[in-house]
C-alpha positions as CSV (number, residue, x, y, z in Angstrom):
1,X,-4.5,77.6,7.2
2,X,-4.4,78.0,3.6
3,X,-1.9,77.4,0.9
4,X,-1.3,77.2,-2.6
5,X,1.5,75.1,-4.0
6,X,3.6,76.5,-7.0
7,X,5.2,73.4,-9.0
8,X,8.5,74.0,-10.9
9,X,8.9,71.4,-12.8
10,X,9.3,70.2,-17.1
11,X,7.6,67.6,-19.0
12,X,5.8,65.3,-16.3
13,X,6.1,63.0,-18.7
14,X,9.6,61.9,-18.0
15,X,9.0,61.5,-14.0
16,X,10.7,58.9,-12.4
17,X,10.1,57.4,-9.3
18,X,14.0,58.3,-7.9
19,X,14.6,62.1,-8.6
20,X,15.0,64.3,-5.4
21,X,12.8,66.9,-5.2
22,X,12.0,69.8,-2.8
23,X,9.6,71.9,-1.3
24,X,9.9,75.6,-0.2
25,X,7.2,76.8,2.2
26,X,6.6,80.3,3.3
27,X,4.7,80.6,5.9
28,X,3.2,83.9,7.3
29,X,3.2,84.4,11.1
30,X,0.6,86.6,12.9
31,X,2.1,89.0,14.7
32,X,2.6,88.0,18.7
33,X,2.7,84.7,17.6
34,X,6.4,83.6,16.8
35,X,7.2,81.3,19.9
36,X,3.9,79.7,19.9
37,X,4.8,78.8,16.0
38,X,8.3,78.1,17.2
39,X,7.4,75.2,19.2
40,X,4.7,73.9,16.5
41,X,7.9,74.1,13.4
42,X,10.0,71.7,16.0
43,X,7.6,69.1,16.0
44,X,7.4,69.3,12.1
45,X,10.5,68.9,11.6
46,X,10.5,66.3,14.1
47,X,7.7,64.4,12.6
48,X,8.8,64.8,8.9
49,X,12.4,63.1,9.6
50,X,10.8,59.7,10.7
51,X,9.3,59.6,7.1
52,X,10.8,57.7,4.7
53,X,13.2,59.0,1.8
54,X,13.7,62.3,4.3
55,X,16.8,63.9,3.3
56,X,17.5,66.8,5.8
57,X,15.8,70.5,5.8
58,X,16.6,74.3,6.0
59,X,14.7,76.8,8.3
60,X,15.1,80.4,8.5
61,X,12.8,82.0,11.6
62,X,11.2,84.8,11.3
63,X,13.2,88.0,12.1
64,X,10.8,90.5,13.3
65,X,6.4,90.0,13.8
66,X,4.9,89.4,11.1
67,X,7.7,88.5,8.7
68,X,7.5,84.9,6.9
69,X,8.9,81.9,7.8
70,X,10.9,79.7,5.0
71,X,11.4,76.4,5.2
72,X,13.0,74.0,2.7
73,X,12.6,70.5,2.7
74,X,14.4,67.6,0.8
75,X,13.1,64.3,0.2
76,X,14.8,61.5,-2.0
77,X,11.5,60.5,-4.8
78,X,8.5,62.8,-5.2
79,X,6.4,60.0,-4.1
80,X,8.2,60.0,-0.4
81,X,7.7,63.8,-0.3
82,X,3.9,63.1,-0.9
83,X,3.6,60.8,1.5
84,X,4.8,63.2,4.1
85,X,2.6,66.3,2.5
86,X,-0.2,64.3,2.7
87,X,0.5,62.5,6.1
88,X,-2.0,62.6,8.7
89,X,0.9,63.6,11.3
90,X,1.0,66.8,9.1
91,X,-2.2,67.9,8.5
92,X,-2.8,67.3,12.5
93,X,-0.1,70.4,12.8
94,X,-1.3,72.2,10.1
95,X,-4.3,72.7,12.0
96,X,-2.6,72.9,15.3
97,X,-1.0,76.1,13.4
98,X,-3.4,77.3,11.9
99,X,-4.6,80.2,14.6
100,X,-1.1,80.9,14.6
101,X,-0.6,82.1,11.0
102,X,-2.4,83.9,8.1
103,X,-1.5,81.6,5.2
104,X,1.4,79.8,3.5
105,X,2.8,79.0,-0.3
106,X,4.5,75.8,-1.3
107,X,7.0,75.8,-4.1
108,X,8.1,72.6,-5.7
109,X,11.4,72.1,-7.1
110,X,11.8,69.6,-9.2
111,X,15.8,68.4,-9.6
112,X,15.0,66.6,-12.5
113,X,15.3,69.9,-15.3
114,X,16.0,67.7,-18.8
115,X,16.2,70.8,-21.2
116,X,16.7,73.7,-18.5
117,X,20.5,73.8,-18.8
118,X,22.1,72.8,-21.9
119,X,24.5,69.7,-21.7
120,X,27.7,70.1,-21.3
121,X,29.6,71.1,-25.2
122,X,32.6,69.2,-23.8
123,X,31.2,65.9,-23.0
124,X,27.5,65.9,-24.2
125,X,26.3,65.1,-20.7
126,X,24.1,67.4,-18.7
127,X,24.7,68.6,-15.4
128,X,24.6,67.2,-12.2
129,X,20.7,67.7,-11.1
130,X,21.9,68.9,-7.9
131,X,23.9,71.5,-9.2
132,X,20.7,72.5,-11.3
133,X,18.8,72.3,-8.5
134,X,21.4,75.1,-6.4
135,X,20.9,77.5,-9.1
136,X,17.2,77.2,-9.5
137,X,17.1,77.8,-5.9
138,X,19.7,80.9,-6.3
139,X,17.3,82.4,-8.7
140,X,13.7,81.3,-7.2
141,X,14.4,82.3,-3.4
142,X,14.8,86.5,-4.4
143,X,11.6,85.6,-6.3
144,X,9.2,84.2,-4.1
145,X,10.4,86.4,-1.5
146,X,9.5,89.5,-4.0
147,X,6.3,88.3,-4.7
148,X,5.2,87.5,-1.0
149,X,5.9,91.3,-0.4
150,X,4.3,93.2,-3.4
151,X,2.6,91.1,-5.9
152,X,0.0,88.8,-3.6
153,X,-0.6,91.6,-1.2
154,X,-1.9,93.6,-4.9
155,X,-4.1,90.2,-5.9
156,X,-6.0,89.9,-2.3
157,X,-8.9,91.0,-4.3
158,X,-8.8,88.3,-7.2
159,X,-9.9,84.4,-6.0
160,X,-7.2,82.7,-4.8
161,X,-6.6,80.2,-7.5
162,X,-6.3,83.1,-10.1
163,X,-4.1,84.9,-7.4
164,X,-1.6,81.7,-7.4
165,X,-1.7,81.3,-10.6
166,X,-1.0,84.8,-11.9
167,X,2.0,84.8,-9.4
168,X,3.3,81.3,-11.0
169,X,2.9,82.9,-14.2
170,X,5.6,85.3,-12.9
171,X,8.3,83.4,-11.0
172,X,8.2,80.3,-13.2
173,X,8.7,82.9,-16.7
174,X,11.3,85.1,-14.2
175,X,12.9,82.2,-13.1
176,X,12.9,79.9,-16.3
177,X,13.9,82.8,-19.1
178,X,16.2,85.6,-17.6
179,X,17.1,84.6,-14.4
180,X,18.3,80.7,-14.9
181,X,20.3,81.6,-18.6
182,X,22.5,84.3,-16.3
183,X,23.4,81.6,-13.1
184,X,24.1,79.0,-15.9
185,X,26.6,81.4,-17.5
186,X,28.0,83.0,-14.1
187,X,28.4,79.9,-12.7
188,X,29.5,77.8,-16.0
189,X,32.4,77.0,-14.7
190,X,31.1,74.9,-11.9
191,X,28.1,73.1,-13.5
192,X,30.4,71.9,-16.3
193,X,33.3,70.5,-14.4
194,X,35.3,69.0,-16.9
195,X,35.9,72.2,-18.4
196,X,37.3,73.9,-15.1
197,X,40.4,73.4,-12.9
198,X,40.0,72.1,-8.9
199,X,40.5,75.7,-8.2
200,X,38.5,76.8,-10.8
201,X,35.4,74.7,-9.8
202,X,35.9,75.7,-5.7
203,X,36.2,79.3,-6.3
204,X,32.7,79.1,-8.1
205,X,31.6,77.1,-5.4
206,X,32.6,79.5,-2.4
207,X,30.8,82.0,-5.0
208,X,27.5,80.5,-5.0
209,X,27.6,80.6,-1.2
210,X,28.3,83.7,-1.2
211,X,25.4,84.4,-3.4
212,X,23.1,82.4,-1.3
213,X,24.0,84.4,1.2
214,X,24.1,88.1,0.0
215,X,20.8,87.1,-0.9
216,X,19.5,85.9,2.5
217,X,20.5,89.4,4.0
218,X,19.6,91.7,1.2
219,X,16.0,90.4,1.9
220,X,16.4,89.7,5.8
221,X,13.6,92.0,6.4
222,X,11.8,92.4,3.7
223,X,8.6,90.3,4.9
């Protein structure tokens, strides 16, 4: 099965060794082939909780044959998500899956963003990373699910690499430029705290639920 790993990340340079970090993976399913790849996404998430640094996971099945399956997982340092990406235990169910799919993508989301939202004029401070991290998701997830259904199928004649690369062209410039400066300012008022009420800063956050989840069923079947 192949994949191709998108990283969404700034300056490498300022890596530490305890950021969390994330990885979206969409996988596609062949047709017919949903329970088999049922079973085989169990024992991955099985097998990736014993692994050190794991912080938990999100999974959304595929709805109909042939739609993608997304799966988000969380891990505590980039060097614990490694560890598991590059795990024996996983690459013995990547193959086990591979008859059972026609590819995957790999995003990485970095929750260390030092320049991607301004600190905060109040207090000088930046954000909470995790809070960065929500909104990059907000505005990555209608992206990568755009993508998997009209740009790749259009590159399928262009080498893979250049494929991946022209598509992170596009969601790291979508999500960096237009899409992260509007959820910074619709959501302001929770990702700078000190400058909200207690009400203030829950109804934002009952918001950006809601937004998650608008999302999740304005593009339920679009794979």
């Amino acid at each position: 099965m192949r994949g191709a790993r998108e990283y969404l990340s700034t300056d490498e340079m300022n890596v530490t060794s305890t950021r969390r970090v994330m990885e979206v993976i969409v996988t596609r399913i062949k047709p017919g082939n949903e329970a088999a790849y049922h079973a085989v996404a169990e024992r991955f998430a099985q097998a990736q909780a014993a692994f050190p640094g794991y912080l938990g996971a999100f999974t959304q099945p595929p709805q109909q044959p042939g739609a993608a399956w997304s799966t988000i997982i969380g891990f505590d340092s980039v060097e614990h998500l490694e560890a598991w990406l590059e795990s024996a235990e996983r690459a013995a169910l990547v193959e086990e899956s591979d008859a059972l799919t026609e590819g995957f993508t790999q995003h990485r989301i970095d929750t260390s963003f030092p320049g991607w939202a301004p600190s905060d004029p109040h207090t000088g401070r930046p954000p909470s990373m995790w809070k960065t991290a929500a909104l990059v998701l907000l505005t990555l997830f209608p992206v990568v699910m755009l993508e998997e259904k009209f740009l790749y199928p259009a590159l399928t004649r262009l080498d893979p690499s250049l494929g991946t690369f022209i598509g992170n062209i596009v969601s790291v410039a979508l999500t960096t430029w237009p899409l992260m400066p509007l959820a910074i300012w619709a959501f302001r008022g929770w990702l700078y705290p000190e400058a909200a009420s207690r009400a203030t800063r829950i109804g934002y956050g009952c918001a950006l639920l809601i937004a998650y989840a608008a999302e999740i069923a304005l593009l339920w079947r679009l794979l």
